[in-house]
C-alpha positions in Angstrom: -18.1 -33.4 -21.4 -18.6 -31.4 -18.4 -17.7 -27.9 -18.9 -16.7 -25.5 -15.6 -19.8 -23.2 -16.4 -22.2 -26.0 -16.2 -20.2 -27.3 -13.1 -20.8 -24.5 -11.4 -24.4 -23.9 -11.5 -24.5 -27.8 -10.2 -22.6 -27.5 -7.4 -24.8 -24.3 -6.5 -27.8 -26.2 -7.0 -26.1 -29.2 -4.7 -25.6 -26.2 -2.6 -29.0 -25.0 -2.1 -30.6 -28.4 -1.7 -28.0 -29.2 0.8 -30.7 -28.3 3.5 -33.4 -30.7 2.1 -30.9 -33.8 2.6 -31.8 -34.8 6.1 -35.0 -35.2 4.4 -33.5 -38.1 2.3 -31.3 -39.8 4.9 -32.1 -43.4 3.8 -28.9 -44.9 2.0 -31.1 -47.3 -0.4 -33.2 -44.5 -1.9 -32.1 -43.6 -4.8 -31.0 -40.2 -5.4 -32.8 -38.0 -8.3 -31.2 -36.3 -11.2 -29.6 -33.4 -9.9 -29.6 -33.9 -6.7 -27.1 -33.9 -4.2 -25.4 -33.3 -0.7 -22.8 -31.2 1.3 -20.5 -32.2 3.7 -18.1 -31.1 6.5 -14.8 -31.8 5.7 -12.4 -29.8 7.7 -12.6 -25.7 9.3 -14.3 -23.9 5.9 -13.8 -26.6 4.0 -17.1 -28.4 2.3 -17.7 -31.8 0.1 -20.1 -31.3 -2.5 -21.9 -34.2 -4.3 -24.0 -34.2 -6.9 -25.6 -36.8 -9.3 -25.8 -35.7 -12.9 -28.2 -36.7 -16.0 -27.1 -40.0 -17.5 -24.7 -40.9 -20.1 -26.7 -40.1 -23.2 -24.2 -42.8 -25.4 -23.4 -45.1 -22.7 -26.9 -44.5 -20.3 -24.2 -45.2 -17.2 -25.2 -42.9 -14.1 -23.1 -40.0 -13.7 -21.4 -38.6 -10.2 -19.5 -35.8 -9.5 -17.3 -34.4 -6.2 -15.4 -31.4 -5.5 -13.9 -29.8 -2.6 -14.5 -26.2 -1.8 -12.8 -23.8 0.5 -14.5 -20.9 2.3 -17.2 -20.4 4.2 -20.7 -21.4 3.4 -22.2 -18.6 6.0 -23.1 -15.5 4.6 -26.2 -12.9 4.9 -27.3 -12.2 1.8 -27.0 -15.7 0.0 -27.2 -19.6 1.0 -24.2 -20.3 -0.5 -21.3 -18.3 -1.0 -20.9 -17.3 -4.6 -24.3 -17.9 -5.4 -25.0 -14.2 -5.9 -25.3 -13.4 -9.7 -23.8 -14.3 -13.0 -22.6 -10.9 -13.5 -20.3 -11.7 -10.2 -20.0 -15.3 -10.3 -16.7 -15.3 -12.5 -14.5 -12.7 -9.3 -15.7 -15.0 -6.9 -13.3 -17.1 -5.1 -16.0 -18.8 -2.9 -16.4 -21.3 -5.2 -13.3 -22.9 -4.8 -9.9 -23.0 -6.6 -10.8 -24.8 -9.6 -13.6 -21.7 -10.7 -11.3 -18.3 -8.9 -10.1 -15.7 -10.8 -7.7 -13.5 -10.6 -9.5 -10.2 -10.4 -11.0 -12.2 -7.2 -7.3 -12.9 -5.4 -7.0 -8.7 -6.2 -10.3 -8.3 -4.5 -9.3 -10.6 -1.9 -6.3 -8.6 -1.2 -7.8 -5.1 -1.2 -10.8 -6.7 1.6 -8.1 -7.6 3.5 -6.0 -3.8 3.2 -9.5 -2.2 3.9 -10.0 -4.6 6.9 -7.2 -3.6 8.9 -5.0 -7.2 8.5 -2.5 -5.2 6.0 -0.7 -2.8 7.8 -1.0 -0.3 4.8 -1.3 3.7 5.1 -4.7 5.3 3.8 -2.9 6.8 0.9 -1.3 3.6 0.0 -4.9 1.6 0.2 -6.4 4.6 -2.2 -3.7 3.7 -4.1 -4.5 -0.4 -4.3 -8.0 0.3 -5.1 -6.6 2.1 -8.3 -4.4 -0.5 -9.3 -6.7 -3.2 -9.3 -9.3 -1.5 -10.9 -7.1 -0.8 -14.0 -5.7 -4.3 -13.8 -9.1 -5.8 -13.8 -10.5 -4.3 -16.7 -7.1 -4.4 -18.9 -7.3 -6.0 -21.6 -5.0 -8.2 -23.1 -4.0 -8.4 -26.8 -5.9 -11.6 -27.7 -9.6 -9.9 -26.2 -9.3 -11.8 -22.7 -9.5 -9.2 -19.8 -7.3 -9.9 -17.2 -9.4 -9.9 -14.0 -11.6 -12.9 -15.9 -8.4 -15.4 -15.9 -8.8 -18.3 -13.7 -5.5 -18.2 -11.0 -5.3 -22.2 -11.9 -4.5 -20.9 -15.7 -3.0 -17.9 -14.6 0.8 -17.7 -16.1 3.8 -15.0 -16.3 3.3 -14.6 -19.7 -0.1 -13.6 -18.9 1.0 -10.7 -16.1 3.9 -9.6 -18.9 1.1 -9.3 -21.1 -0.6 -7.0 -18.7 2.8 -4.7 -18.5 2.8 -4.7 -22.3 -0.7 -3.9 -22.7 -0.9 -0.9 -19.6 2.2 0.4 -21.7 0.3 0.6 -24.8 -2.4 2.2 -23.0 0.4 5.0 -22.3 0.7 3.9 -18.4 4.2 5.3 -17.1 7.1 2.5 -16.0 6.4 3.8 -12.4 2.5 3.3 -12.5 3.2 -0.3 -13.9 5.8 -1.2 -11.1 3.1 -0.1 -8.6 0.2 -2.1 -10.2 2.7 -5.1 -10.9 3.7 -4.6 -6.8 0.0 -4.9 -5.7 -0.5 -8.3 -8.0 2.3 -9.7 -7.0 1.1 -9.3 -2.7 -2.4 -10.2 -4.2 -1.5 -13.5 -5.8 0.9 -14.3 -2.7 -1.9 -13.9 -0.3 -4.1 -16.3 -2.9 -1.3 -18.2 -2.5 -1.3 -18.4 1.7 -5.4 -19.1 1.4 -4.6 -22.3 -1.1 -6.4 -21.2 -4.1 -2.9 -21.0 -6.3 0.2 -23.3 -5.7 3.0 -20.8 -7.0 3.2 -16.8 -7.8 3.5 -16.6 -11.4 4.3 -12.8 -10.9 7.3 -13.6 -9.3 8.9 -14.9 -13.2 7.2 -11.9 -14.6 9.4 -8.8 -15.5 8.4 -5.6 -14.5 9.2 -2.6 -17.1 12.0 -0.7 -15.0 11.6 2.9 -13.6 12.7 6.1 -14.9 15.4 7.1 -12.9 16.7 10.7 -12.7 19.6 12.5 -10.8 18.0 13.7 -7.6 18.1 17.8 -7.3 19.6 19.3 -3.7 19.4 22.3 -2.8 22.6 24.6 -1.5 23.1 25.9 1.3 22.8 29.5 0.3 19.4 29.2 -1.8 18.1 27.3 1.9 19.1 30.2 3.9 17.2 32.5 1.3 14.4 30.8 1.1 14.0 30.5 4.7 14.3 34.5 5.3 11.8 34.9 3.1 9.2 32.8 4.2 9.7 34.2 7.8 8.7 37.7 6.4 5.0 36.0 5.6 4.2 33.1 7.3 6.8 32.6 10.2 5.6 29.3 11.5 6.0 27.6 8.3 9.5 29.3 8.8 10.1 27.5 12.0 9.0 24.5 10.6 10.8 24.4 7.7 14.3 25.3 9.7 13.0 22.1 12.0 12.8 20.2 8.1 16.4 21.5 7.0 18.3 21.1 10.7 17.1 17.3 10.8 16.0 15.6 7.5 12.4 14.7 8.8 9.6 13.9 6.6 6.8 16.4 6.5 4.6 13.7 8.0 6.9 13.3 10.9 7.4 16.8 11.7 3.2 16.6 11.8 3.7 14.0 14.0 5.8 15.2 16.4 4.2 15.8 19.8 6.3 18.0 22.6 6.4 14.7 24.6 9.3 14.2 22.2 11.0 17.3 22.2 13.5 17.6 24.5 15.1 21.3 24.0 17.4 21.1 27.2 19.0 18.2 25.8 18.9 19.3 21.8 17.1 16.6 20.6 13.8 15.3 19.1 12.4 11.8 19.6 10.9 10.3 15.8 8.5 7.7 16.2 5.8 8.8 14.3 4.4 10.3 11.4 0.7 11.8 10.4 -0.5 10.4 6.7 -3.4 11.0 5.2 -6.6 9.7 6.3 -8.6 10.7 2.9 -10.9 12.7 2.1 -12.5 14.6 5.0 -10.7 12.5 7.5 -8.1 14.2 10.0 -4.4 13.3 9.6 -3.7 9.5 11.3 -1.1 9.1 13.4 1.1 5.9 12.6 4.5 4.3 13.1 6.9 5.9 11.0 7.6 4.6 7.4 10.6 1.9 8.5 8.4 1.1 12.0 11.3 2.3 13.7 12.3 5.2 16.3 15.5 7.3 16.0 16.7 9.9 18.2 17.7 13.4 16.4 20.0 16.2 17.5 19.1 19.6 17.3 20.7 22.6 15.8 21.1 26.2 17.7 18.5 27.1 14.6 16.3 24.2 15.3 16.3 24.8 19.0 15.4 28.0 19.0 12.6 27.5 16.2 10.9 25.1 18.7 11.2 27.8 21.4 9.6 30.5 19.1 6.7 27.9 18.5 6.8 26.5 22.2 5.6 30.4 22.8 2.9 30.4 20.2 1.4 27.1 21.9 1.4 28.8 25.4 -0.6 31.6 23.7 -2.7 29.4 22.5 -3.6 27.5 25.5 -2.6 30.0 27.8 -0.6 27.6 29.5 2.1 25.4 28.7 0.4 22.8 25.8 -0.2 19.2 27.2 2.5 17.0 26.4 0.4 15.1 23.9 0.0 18.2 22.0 1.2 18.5 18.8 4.4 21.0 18.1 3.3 21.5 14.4 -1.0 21.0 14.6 -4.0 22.5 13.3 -5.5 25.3 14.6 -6.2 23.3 18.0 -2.8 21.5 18.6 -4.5 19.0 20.0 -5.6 17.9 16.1 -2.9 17.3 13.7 -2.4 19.0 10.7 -3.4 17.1 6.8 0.3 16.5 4.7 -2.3 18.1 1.9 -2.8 21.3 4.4 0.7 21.8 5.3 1.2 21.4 1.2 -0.8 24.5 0.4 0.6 26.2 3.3 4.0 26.0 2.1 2.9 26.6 -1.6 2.0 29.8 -0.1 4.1 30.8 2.1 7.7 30.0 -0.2 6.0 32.1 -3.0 8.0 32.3 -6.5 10.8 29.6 -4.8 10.4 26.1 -6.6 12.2 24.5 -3.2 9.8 22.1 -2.0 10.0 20.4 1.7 11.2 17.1 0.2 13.9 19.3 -1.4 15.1 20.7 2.3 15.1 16.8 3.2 17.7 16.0 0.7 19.5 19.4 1.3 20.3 17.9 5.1 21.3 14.2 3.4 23.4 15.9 0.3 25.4 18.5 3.1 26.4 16.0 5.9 27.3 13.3 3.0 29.9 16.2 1.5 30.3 17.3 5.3 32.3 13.7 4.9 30.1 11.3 7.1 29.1 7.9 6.3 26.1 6.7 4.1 25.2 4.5 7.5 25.8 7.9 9.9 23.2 10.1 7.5 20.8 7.1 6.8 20.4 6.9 10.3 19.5 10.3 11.0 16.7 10.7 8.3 15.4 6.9 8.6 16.3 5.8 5.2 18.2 2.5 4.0 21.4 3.2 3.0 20.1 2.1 -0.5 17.5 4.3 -1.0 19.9 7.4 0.2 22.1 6.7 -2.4 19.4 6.2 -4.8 17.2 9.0 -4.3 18.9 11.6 -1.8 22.6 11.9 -3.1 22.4 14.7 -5.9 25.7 15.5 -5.7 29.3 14.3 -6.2 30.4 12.7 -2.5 33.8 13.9 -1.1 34.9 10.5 -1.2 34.8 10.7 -5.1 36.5 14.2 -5.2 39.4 12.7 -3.0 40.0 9.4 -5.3 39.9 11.8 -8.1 42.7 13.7 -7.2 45.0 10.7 -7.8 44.4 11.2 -11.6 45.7 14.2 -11.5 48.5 14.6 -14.2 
């Protein structure tokens, strides 16, 4: 019986002798044990063919073909795969039959790290994570995860995985976030024909914690923003920017005074700084839904961009280019790290346990009791109207304080 280990170190042999064969061209020549050929099939797609030792019972000769995808170019190696036991079994160069699944994760984090994943720096950091845990998790019968061939690979095996990242005291949110990265992971093994079906897709994912979202009132906002204008009164004008319009902090980074318009009261969002890791400046990128939205401006908000239109002219001693940024560094022409303007704030709000995600959720909570529409308020801070209720909506609507009042006895 041929086992997969011993067919694998055959096909690499096959592999490396695959140069010799136009050596050994002559069709009546009888091949020797062990040898054997490769063969163009199709655009990274190879014929291997190898002759085996003999039958010991029967003494019949022995033949063996497989198909494998990939590439056979690389640097370091004649054959991809051929590299070294220790990373023979994450290798997917070898074809589907021999992949495993910590290879389809490594496959997916190459391509985040590439560029063809339109994913934020943070979010790869985060992906690295994931798969490291997931790949040396172990399951409760000794098999580690990232060892499991995809072609055996079932979604009892990923609910295994939840179960046994929950024993090793992983939260329900962590989980979700690992099981999110497997399940894009085996769908892009799936698009490069190494697995037929997701298997993740059946698996259940341990639900999140959810907890009432906290809003701030109006009256702790308008303290908190008095007070931070006694120490740090830029983070003051930023902050009333924050509270008049819903922004993210990385969008109010962003924001360049191309897209201010203060005649008209309104601020263009079309963009948002995230972080580029460690020592690498902020990157500029579409905002989180890839869309724009237009934003009006309060008299507070207006005149906050006036106060730090001033400090900009000071600055450059002239009016700041257009591509400047309203909210930068200490040049305005670099944007400012979400991790700098975090310490900043930390700072500058002193005792106050208001964050800036807190003033977001102030600006969806008032307008929502103000009495607009979930779809009026979504579109001003660029959420779904899921997601608003969901996360942003700490308090009772005015829609359910009016149907209450018909219960009144």
């Amino acid at each position: 019986m041929l086992y997969d280990e011993d067919l694998y170190y055959l096909l690499m042999a096959a592999a490396r002798k695959a140069s010799k064969t136009a050596e050994n061209k002559a069709s009546d020549r009888r091949r020797r044990r062990g040898s054997g050929s490769l063969v163009d099939v199709a655009d990274e797609v190879w014929k291997v063919d190898i002759e085996l030792p003999r039958d010991a019972v029967t003494g019949r000769r022995r033949r063996v073909s497989r198909t494998i995808r990939r590439s056979r170019r690389r640097p370091s190696s004649p054959w991809p795969g051929c590299e070294s036991p220790a990373t023979r079994s994450d290798s997917l160069r070898v074809g589907p039959a021999l992949a495993r699944s910590g290879a389809a994760m490594d496959l997916y984090q190459q391509a985040a790290e590439s560029g063809s994943l339109d994913l934020t720096p943070k979010t790869i950091t985060t992906t690295r994570s994931a798969i490291r845990v997931m790949k040396d998790t172990e399951l409760s019968d000794g098999r580690r995860f990232g060892a499991i061939r995809l072609s055996r690979l079932t979604w009892q095996d990923i609910e295994e995985l939840y179960a046994a990242m929950r024993r090793a005291s992983r939260g329900p949110d962590w989980i979700r976030r690992c099981g999110t990265v497997l399940t894009r992971a085996l769908e892009l093994a799936r698009k490069r024909g190494l697995i037929d079906s997701n298997p993740s897709k059946d698996a259940v994912r341990p639900k999140s914690t959810r907890k009432k979202p906290f809003a701030p009132v109006g009256e702790d906002v308008q303290s908190l923003l008095e007070a931070v204008g006694e120490r740090a009164p830029e983070m003051a004008d930023l902050a009333i920017v924050l509270a008049s319009t819903g922004m993210r902090t990385g969008e109010v980074l962003g924001l360049r005074w191309a897209e201010v318009d203060l005649a008209a009261g309104e601020v263009h969002v079309c963009a948002a700084i995230t972080d580029g890791g460690p020592g690498v400046d902020g990157v500029r990128r579409s905002t989180k839904r890839s869309d724009w939205r237009d934003v009006p401006l309060t008299t507070a908000a207006v005149s906050a961009l006036e106060r730090q239109l001033e400090r900009s002219e000071i600055l450059f001693r002239r009016t700041p280019p257009r591509t400047a940024f309203v909210f930068g560094a200490l040049d305005p022409t670099t944007p400012m790290r979400p991790d700098a303007l975090s310490r900043r704030w930390a700072a500058a709000r002193g005792t106050s346990p208001l964050t800036l995600l807190d003033l977001r959720r102030y600006v969806a909570t008032a307008i929502l009791d103000a009495g607009e529409s979930y779809r009026t308020v979504a579109d001003i801070v660029g959420n779904s109207e899921t997601t608003l209720r969901l996360h942003y909506d700490g308090r009772t609507g005015i829609e359910k304080r009016k149907a209450i009042t018909a219960l009144e006895l």
